[in-house]
C-alpha positions in Angstrom: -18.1 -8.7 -19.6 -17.7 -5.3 -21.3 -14.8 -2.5 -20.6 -15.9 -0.3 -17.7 -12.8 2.0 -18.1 -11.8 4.3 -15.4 -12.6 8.5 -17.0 -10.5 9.6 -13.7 -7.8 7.8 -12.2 -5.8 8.3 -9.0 -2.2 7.1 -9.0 -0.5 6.0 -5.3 3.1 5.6 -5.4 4.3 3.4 -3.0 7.7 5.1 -1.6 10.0 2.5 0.0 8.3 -0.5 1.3 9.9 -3.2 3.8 11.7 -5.2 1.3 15.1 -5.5 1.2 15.8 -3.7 -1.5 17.5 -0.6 0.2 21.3 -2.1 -1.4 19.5 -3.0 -4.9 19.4 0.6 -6.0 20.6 4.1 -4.6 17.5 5.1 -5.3 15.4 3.6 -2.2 15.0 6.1 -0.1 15.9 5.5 4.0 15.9 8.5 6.1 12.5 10.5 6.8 14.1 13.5 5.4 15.0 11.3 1.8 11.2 9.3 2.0 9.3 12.8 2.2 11.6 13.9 -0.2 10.7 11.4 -2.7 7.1 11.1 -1.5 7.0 15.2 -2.1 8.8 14.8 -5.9 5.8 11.8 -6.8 3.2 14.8 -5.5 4.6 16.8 -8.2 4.6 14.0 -10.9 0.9 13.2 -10.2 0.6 11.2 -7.1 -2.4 11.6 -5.3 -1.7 10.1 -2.5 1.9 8.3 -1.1 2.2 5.3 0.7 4.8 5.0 2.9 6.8 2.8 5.5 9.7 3.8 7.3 13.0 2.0 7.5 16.3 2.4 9.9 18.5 5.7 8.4 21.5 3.8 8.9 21.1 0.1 7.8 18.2 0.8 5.7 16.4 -2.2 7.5 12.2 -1.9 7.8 11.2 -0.4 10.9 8.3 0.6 12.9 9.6 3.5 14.9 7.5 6.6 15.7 9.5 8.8 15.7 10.1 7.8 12.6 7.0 8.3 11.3 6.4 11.1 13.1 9.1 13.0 11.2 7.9 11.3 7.6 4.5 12.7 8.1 5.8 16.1 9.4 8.0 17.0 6.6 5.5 15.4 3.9 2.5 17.8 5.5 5.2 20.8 5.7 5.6 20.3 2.3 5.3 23.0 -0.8 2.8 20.2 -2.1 -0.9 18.8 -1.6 -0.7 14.9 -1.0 -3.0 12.7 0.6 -0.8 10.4 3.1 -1.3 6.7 3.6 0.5 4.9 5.8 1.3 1.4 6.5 -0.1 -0.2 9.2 1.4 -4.1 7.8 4.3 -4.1 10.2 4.2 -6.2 13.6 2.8 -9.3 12.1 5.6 -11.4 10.8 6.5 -14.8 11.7 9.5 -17.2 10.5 9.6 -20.6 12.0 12.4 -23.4 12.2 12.9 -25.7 9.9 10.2 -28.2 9.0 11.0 -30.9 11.7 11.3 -28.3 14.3 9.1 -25.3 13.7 9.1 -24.2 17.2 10.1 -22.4 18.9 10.2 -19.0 15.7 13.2 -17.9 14.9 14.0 -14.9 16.0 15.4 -13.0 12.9 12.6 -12.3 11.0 9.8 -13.0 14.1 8.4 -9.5 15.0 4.8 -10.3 16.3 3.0 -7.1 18.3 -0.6 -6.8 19.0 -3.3 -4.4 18.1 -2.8 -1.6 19.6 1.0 -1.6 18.9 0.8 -2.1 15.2 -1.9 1.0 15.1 0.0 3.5 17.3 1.6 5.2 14.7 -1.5 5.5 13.0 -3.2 7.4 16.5 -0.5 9.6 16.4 0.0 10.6 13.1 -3.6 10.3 11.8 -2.9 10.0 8.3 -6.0 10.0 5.6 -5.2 6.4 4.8 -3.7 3.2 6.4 -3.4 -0.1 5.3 -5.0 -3.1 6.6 -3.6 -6.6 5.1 -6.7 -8.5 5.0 -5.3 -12.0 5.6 -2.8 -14.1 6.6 0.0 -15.7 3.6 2.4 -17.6 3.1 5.5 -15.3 1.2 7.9 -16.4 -1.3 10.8 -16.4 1.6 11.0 -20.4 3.2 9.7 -20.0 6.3 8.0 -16.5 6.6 4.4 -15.5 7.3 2.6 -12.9 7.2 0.0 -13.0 9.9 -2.8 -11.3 10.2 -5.8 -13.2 12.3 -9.5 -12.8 11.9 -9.5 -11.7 15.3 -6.8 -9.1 14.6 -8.0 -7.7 11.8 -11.2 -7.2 13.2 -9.1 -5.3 16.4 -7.2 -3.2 14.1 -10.5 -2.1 11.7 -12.3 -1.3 14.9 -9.3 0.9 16.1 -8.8 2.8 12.2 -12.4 3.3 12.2 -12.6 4.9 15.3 -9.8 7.3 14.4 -11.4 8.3 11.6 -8.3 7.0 9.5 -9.6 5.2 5.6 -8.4 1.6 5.8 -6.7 0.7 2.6 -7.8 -3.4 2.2 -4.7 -4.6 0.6 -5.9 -8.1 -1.1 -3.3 -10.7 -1.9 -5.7 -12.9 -2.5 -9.7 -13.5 -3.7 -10.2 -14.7 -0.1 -8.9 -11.9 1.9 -11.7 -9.8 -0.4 -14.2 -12.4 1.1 -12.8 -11.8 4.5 -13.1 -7.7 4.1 -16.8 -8.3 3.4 -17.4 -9.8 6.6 -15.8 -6.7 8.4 -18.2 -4.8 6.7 -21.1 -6.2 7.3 -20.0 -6.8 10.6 -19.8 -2.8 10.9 -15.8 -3.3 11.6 -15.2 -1.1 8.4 -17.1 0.9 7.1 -18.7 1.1 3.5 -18.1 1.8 0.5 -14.6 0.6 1.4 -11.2 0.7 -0.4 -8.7 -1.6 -1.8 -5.9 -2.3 -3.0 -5.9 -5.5 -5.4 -2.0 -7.1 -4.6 -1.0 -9.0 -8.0 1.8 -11.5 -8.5 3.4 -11.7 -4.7 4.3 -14.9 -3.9 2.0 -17.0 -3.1 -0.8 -14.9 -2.8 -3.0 -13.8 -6.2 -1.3 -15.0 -9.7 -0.1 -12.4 -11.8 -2.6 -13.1 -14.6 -5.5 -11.1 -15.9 -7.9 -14.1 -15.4 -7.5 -13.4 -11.7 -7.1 -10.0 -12.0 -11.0 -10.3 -13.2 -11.7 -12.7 -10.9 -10.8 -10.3 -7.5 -12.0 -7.5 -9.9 -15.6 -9.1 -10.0 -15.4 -9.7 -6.3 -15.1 -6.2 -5.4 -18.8 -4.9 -4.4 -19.5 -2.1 -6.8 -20.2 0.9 -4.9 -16.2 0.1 -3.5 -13.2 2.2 -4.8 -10.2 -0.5 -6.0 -6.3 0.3 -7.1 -4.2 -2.4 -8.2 -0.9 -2.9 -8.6 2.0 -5.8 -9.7 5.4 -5.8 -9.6 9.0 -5.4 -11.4 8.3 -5.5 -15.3 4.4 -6.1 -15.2 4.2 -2.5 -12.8 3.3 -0.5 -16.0 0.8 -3.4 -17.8 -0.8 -3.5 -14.4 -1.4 0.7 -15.0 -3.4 -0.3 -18.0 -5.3 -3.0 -17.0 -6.3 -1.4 -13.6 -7.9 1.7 -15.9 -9.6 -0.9 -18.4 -11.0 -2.9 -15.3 -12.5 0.5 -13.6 -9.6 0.9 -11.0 -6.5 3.1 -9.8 -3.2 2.7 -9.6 -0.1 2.3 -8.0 3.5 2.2 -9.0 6.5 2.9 -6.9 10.1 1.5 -6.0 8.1 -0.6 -3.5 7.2 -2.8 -6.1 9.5 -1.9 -8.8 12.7 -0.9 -9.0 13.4 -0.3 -13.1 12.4 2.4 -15.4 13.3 0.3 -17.9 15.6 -2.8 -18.6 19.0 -1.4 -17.2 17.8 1.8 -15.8 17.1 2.0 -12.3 14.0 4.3 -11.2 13.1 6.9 -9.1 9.5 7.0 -7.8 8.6 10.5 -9.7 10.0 8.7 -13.0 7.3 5.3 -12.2 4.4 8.0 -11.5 5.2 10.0 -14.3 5.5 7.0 -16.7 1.9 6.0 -14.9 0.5 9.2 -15.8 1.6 8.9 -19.6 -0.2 5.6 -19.7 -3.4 6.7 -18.6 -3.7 9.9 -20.3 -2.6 8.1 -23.4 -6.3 5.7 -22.8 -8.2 9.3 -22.5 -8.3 8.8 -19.0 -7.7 12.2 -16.5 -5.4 11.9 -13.5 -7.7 13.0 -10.3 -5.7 15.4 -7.9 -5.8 14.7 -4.0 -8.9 17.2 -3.3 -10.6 15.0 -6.1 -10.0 12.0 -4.1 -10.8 13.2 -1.3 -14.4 13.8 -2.1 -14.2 10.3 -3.5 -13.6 8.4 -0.5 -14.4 10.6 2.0 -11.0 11.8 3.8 -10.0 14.2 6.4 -7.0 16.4 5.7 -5.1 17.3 8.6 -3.0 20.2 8.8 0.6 20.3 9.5 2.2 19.9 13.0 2.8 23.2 15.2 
């Protein structure tokens, strides 16, 4: 098939994730105050929009505490920059089972199964533009954990975001979680054209080769918006190959935590090396009014 290369791109940086990377590098941000921080320094490097999770100030650990998120999205809206905000909404549906002759009961380090409602409350509270929405359930490269996310809940969840008025983010790990957001869609759960984000090289979900790449590209309905992203060293190929393919892009310590072999990165540096890539193709970076008006988002002013 022929180039369609992206003329605009949008870059989201993904700010700290729930991997447990917080003692891999001093860079991983943990408190609110330190995630806005970052998320406010990617603004200014070219991130439209910042994806964020929240973790424990003290052990670093993932969490899903409101309050938490509550002050992330407070100080990132308070902020001396224009960013559109997208939140997770993956937390709440992890699983690890005993070993293989026992499975049951889970164990419960690692188990941290909440239902609908409580994995969207954040979202209700804080109303971000965007939130995530996981689009299937997989197997990930730890033994025994799942990630779990039923037809039945997703189709909870979608209902919930769409009544909000909040822009699910379908993050697909695989060409049959694209399948499954389809459905949703026709089944007036989400509404169209919908986004997503195209998940490459987490085990075991999509290979991290550009066959497949095409392959979930070429699922994607056409009047859709996609990103994509991969991770550690292939982060900044992925750039380019999600601009040839007609996509966006995200980078961030999320996925990656080098600049370059040795040197360990701070999100502004990975959206700052993003944006060098793209304008280098003749490409222009959109801004987060720009993306706006693309998918169709509602600002919401700062608390107070």
């Amino acid at each position: 098939m022929p180039l369609a290369m992206s003329g605009e791109v949008f870059i989201t940086c993904a700010i700290t994730g729930s991997g447990a990377t917080e003692d891999r590098s001093p860079h991983v941000p943990r408190s609110p105050e330190q995630i806005a921080q970052s998320a406010v320094d990617a603004a200014k490097a070219g991130a439209a929009i910042v994806h964020c999770h929240v973790r424990d100030p003290e052990t670093g650990a993932p969490a899903r505490d409101l309050d938490l998120y509550r002050e992330v999205t407070d100080r990132i809206r308070a902020a001396d920059v224009d960013v559109v905000l997208n939140l997770t909404a993956g937390m709440g549906g992890d699983i690890t089972f005993g070993d293989v002759e026992s499975p049951l009961p889970v164990v419960p380090q690692g188990t941290d199964m909440i239902g609908a409602s409580a994995r969207v409350a954040h979202i209700a509270a804080c109303l971000p533009e965007i939130c995530t929405l996981d689009c299937g359930t997989m197997n990930f490269a730890e033994a025994d954990y799942v990630m779990t996310n039923t037809p039945g809940m997703l189709a909870a969840m979608g209902r919930q975001m769409t009544a909000l008025g909040v822009k699910p983010e379908i993050e697909a790990f695989d060409t049959g979680h694209l399948w499954h957001a389809k459905r949703l869609v026709e089944e007036g759960v989400l509404e169209a054209p919908a986004l997503v984000q195209l998940c490459m090289g987490v085990p075991w979900g999509a290979p991290n080769d550009l066959s497949t790449f095409m392959a979930m590209v070429n699922n994607i309905p056409p009047d859709w918006t996609f990103s994509a992203f991969s991770l550690g060293r292939a982060q900044m190929p992925y750039v380019a190959a999600a601009v040839l393919a007609g996509g966006h892009v995200r980078v961030g310590l999320e996925d990656n935590l080098w600049l370059e072999k040795g040197v360990l990165a701070q999100n502004w540096q990975l959206v700052d090396r993003a944006r060098g890539i793209i304008e280098g193709m003749g490409a222009r970076i959109m801004g987060p009014d720009r993306v706006r008006a693309l998918l169709g988002l509602t600002k919401r002013a700062p608390a107070g």
